[in-house]
Each structure stands twice: as structure tokens, then as C-alpha cells.
N, C-alpha and C positions, 0 to 999 in steps of 0.2 A: 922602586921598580915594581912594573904593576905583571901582574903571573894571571894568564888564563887557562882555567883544570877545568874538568868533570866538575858541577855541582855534587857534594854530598849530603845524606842527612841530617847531618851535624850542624851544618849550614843555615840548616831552615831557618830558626828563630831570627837570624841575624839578615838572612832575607825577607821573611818577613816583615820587621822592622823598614827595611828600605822602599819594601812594596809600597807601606802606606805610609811613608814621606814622600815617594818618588810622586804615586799618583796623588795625594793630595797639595804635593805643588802645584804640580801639573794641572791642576782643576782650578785653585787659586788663581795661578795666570790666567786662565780665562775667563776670571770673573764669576765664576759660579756661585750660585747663592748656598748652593748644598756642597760643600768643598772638601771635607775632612774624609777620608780611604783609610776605617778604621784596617785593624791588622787580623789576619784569618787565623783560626785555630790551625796550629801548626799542623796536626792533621790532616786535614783538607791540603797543603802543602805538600805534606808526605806523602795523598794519594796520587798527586799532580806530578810529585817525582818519579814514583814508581811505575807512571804510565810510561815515560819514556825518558830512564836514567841515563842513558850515555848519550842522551842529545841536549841535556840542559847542561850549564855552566854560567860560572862567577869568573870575574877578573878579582883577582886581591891585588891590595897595594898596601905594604906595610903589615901585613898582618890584619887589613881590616878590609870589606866586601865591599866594593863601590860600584859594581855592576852585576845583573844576571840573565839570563834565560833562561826560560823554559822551552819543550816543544811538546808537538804529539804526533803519531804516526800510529794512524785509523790503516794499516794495511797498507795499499801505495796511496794513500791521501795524509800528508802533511801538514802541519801549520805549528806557527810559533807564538809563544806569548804567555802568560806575561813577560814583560821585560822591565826592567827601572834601572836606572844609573842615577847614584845620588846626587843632588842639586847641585853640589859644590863642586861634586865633579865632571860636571857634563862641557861637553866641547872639546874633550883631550880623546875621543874619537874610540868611547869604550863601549858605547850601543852599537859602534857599527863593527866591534873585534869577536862580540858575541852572538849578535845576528850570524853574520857569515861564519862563524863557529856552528851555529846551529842549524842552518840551511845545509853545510858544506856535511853533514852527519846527513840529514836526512836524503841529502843528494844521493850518499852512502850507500845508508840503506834501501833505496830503488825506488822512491818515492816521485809519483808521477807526478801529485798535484803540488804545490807548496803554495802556502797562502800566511795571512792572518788576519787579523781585523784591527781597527784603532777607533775613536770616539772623531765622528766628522768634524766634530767644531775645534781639535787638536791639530792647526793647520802645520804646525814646525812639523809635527810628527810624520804629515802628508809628504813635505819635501825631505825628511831623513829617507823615507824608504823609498821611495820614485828615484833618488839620486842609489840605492841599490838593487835596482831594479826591478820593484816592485810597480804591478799596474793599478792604480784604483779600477773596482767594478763597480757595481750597483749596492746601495744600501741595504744594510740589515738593519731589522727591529725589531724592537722587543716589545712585544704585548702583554696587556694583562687583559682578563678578565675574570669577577669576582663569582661564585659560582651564586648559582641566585637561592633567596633567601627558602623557598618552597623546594624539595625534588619534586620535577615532572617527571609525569609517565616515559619510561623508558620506549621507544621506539622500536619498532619489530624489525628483526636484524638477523642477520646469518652469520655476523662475525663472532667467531670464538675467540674470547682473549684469555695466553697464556704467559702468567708471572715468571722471570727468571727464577726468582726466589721457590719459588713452587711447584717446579718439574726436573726432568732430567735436564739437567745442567748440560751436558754435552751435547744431546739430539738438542737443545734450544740453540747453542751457538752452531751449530751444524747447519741447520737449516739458516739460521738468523744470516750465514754468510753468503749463502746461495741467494738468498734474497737482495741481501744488499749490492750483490755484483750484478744482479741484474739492474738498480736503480742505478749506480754509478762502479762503472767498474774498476775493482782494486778495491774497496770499502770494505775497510771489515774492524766492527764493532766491539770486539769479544774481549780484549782486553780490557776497553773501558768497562764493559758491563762487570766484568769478576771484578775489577776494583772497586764502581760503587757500591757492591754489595758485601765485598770482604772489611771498607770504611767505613760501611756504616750510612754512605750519604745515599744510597740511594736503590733504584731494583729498573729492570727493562720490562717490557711486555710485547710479545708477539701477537700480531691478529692473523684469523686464516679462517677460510672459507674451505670447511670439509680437512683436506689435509696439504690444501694451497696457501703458505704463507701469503700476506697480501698487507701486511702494513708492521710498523715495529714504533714503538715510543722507549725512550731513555729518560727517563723523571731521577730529580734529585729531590729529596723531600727533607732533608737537614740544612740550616743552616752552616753556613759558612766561619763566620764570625760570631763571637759572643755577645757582640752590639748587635745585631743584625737579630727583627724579632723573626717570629717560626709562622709565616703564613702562605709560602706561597711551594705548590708541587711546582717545578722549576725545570721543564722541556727543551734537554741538548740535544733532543733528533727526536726527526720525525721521518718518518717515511710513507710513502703509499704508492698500493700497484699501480702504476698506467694504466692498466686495464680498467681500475673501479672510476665511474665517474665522480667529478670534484665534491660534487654534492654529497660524496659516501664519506666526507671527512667530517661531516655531523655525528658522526656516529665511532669517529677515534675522540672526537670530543666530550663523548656519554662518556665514552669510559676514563678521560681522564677524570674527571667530574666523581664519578664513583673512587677512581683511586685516590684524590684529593681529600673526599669526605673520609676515606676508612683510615686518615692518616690525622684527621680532625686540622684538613689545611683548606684555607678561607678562597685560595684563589690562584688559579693558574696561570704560569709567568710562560711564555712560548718567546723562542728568536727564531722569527721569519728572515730569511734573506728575498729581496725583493726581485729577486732573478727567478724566483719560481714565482711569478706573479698572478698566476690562477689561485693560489693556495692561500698567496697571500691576501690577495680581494675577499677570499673565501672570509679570514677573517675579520677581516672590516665590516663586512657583512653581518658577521655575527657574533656585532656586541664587543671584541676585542675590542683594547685602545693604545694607541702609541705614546711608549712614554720614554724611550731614546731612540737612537740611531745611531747606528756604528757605519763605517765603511769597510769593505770585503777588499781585497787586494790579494792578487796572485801575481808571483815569480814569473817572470818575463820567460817563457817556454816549458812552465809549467803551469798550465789552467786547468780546473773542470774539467771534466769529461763525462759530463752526463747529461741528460735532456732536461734544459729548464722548462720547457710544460709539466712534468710530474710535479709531486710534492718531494722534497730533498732534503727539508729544513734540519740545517745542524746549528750550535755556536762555537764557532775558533777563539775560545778563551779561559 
């Protein structure tokens, strides 16, 4: 008999474990030449549960983990993921007990948006969630660019940027939330940020102009996995005012560049969703290069609700 609970910490290792058999089937089937989803430092895990504990879950069966979830809940914006149900057990209809487990929580809690992402060339994956009501959007991507071998002259700039790590913690999430409700509202950041900085993976930066917040970045600068080498400062959200024109994102890019080098990390890893497509031409533009793409999909009466002309860029994963 298969039992679906709460995920616990206890859990992790054994989730772990599934994670990367689930995804490294899953990559297998398609033929990939890079196929193996080594397994994350359960850590990294632990901070993923701690974002949002009563909305992830396992089914057991027998005594042993054959499905799970995760979620997250940014304020009223939602999404889910990762998820794996093991090889042998898929088809007995246990990804779709802990999705709607985990939507039917975030429903709960008031959450306006509910989404997640999946890898586009994962076509089964396309029709499991379409058949639960999920919509495909527009593609996201992940870019890199290597920071270059010389520092250039820094550009003349009015942006102040200020480290989570390095101010009042509470005036930074105070502000940080005023701001984000004006880019998408219900967005709010604050717990992801005390987590990457209480695990260790990572710090936020606010930018402002005098004592006008006006842009925010979420960098993770640790590695994940213990296979996984330590090069890249690693950008889950970006933001920037409407008001600054596109071209002022040259200059959130100095300072990842500096936050990069003081971390002695080679190259910056950013996921654009292609719905902000100013932002995203922006980087193509400069120097960026695409090296996956994922698909965005939102819950059928829960979508966005924010203006894709800004920049927005988050990753649901």
C-alpha cells in the first residue's frame, strides 16, 4: 500500500538518491549524450525543504520512497519542483498524487501564481502536466557568460548596491518587498534570501538610486553537488525598475562581475524567461550564450501577473 505524508528531513538522503536516478533516466531516454543527475549535497536539499515544508511530500510504499515533491511559495507566487517517481514505478499514477498534493497546499496558502518549469525536449513530461492542467508559456534560458580575462573600467553610475549579508537585514527585506510588489505583485523574496545566506549557498543585493530601490539580484555562489566544479555566481532573480531604461542593465551586470570575481567564480550562469523579451535580447546582445532551455507552464487560472516589458527574471527550480 503506497502512503502519501509531509516530506521530512529524515527523508532527504533517500530523496536524493531518487532525484538522480529519476532525472538520469529521464535524460537517458532522450538520448542525451551528458545523461547522468549526479546527487546534491543533502544540504542544498535541506535548504529546498525548509523553503516551503508543508508543501513538499513523498508517497511510501512498503517502507521505501518511490515518489516526491517539492514546492515554493515566493509570497502569492507559487511553483513546484523538483519532482521524480522511480523508474520502476512510474505509470501507477504517483506524479500526478503528489503534484495535486502540492498545488492543492499552495492553493491553501493564497497563492495567486502556480507554475513550474520542465526541460522542452521532455515531451511525456509535456502531456503529464497539460492532462493537469497545466498551460505551456514561453521558454526560459539559461545563459552564461564568462567574465573576460582583463577588468574594464567600471562605468559611471548612480547605482548604490547593497549586500543582504552586509546591512540591516530587516530594512533590506522591507524595502526588498515594496519593490518586488511593485514588479509583480504578491512577490516576496525574504525567505528565499535568509535561506541562502543562513546555508551557506548564497547572499541577495539590492540596487537604488539615492534611497529609491530600483533593481535586486539573488546569486548562489556554492555549488550544489560534490561532482559539480565551483565556477559559476548562479542568478535566481533578477529584477529591474520600469522606470530605468533596458540599457541600465549593463550596469546590474558590473556588479555581478565584481560579485563574481570577490567570490574567485569564473562566470555567470543567469535564467532568462523569454516572456521578458527586452531583457532577454538584452543579453544576447551582450555576449550571453544559450546553453539550455526549459519550458514555463502556469496552472490553468493561475498565471503571471506582471508586465512582461520589465525585467522579471526568476528560475522555478
Amino acid at each position: 500500500m503506497a502512503d502519501l505524508r509531509p516530506m521530512l528531513p529524515e527523508d532527504l538522503p533517500e530523496v536524493n538518491l531518487i532525484l538522480s536516478k529519476a532525472f538520469t533516466h529521464a535524460r537517458l531516454e532522450q538520448g542525451l549524450r551528458e545523461y547522468r543527475v549526479p546527487p546534491c549535497y543533502v544540504k542544498f536539499l535541506e535548504m529546498y525543504l525548509a523553503a516551503n515544508p508543508g508543501g513538499s511530500f513523498v508517497i511510501q510504499k512498503d517502507g521505501q520512497i518511490v515518489a516526491y515533491c517539492f514546492s515554493r511559495l515566493w509570497g502569492t507566487v507559487g511553483w513546484i519542483g523538483p519532482l521524480s517517481v522511480i523508474p520502476a514505478e512510474e505509470g501507477r499514477g504517483y506524479g500526478k498524487e503528489v503534484v495535486t498534493a502540492a498545488v492543492a497546499y499552495l492553493k491553501e496558502r493564497g497563492a495567486s501564481t502556480i507554475g513550474l518549469e520542465m526541460p522542452v525536449h521532455f515531451i511525456r513530461n509535456l502531456a503529464f502536466y497539460s492532462k493537469l492542467g497545466f498551460i505551456p508559456g514561453m521558454p526560459v534560458v539559461d545563459l552564461i557568460r564568462p567574465l573576460p580575462q582583463t577588468r574594464k573600467k567600471a562605468s559611471e553610475t548612480t547605482l548604490i548596491s547593497t549586500f543582504f549579508s552586509e546591512t540591516v537585514r530587516n530594512n533590506f527585506l522591507k524595502n526588498l518587498r515594496h519593490f518586488s510588489h511593485q514588479v509583480e505583485p504578491g512577490l516576496d523574496y525574504g525567505k528565499e534570501i535568509q535561506l541562502a545566506a543562513e546555508f551557506g549557498f548564497g547572499d541577495a543585493c539590492c540596487l537604488s538610486i539615492g534611497d529609491e530601490t530600483v533593481g535586486f539580484i539573488l546569486g548562489h555562489t556554492e555549488t550544489y553537488s560534490p561532482e559539480e566544479e565551483r565556477q559559476f555566481l548562479k542568478i535566481n532573480a533578477l529584477q529591474m525598475s520600469r522606470n530605468l531604461p533596458i540599457e541600465r542593465l549593463a550596469e546590474f551586470l558590473e556588479v555581478m562581475e565584481i560579485w563574481a570575481r570577490s567570490k574567485e567564480l569564473s562566470t555567470i550562469y543567469l535564467r532568462a524567461p523569454t516572456r521578458y523579451y527586452r531583457g532577454f535580447q538584452f543579453l544576447l546582445s551582450n555576449h550571453f550564450r544559450i546553453v539550455n532551455t526549459e519550458l514555463r507552464m502556469t496552472l490553468k487560472d493561475y498565471p503571471q501577473n506582471d508586465d512582461p516589458e520589465q525585467v522579471n527574471f526568476s528560475k522555478w527550480e
